[in-house]
RODO-2510 file (C-alpha; in nm, 4 decimals, decimal comma):
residues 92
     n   res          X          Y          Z
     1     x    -1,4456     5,2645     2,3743
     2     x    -1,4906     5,1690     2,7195
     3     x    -1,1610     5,1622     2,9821
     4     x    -1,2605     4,7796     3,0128
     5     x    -1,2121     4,6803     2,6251
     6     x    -0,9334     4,9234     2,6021
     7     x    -0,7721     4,7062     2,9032
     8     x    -0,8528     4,3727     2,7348
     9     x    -0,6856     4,5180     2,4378
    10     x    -0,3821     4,6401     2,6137
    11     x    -0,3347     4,2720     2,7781
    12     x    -0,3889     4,0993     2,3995
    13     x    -0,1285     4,3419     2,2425
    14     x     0,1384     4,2447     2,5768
    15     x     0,1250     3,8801     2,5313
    16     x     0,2076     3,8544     2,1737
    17     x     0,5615     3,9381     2,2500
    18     x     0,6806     4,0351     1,9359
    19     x     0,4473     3,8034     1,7157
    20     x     0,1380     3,8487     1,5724
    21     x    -0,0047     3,5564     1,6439
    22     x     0,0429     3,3068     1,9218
    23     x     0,3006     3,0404     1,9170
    24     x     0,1989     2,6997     2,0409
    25     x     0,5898     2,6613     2,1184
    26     x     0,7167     2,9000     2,4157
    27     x     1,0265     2,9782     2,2415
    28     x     1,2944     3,1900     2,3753
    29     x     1,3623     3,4758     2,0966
    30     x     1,7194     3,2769     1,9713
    31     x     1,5079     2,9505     1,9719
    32     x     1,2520     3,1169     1,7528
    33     x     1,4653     3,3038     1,5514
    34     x     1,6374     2,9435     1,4479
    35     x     1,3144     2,7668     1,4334
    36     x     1,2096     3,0098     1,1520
    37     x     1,5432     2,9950     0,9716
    38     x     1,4917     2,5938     0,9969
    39     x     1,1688     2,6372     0,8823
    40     x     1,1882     2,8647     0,5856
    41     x     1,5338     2,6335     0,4688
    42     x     1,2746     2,3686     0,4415
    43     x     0,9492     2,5267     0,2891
    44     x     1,2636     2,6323     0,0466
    45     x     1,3695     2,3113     0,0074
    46     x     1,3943     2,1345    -0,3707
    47     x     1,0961     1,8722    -0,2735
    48     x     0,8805     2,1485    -0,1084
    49     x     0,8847     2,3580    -0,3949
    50     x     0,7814     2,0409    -0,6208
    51     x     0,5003     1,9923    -0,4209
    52     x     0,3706     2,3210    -0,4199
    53     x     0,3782     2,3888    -0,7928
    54     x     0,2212     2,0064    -0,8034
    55     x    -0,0684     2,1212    -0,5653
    56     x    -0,1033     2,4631    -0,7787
    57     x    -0,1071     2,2517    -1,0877
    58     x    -0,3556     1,9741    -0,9300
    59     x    -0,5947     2,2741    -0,7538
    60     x    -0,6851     2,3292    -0,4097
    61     x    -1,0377     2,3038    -0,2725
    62     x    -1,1501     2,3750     0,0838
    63     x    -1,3154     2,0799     0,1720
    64     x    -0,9826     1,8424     0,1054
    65     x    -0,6394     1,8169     0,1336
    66     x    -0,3961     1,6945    -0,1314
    67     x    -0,1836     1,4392     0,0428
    68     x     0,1489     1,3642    -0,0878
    69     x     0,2328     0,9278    -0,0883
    70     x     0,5407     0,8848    -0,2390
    71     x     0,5094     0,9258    -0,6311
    72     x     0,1243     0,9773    -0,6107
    73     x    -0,1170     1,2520    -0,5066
    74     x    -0,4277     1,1632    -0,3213
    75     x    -0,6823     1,4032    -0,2437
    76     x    -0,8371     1,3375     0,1189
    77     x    -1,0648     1,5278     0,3785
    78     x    -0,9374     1,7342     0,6097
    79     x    -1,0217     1,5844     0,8519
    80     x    -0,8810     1,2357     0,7920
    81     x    -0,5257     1,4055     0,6825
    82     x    -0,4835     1,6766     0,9889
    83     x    -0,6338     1,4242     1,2500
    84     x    -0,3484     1,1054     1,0621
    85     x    -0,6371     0,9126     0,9573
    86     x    -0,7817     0,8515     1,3117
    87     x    -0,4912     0,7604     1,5045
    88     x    -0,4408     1,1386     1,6441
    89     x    -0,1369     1,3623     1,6484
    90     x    -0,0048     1,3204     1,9575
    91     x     0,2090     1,0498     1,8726
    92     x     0,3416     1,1963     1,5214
***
């Protein structure tokens, strides 16, 4: 390998920080560490675990999304679900 990739390399493996993949959030290690308690407590969470066994049940495809609406499960692009239906995600 050439010193150049070897460099670029180097600088990739610095800037993780301890992750191995990039956070959009610049998180101070505490922060992070309570974000991903927060996080896992809620993927944990009673109505989480309903909706995955629902969505295991129901059967995921790659070209849509099951989106949960109260009592009912809709299946919808990707697209339309990850961009809210055209109104963005900014203001989410």
């Amino acid at each position: 390998m050439s010193q150049c990739k070897l460099l670029i390399y180097y600088v990739i493996i610095l800037s993780m920080k301890g992750t191995p993949f990039r956070l959009k959030q610049k998180l101070s290690p505490k922060a992070a560490k309570d974000k991903a308690a927060r996080d896992k407590k809620m993927a944990m969470s009673l109505a989480r675990k309903r909706k995955k066994a629902e969505n295991q049940r129901i059967g995921q495809r790659s070209d849509s999304d099951l989106h949960h609406t109260g009592s009912a499960v809709k299946r919808v692009s990707v697209k339309n679900n990850r961009g809210n239906f055209g109104r963005g995600t900014k203001n989410e």
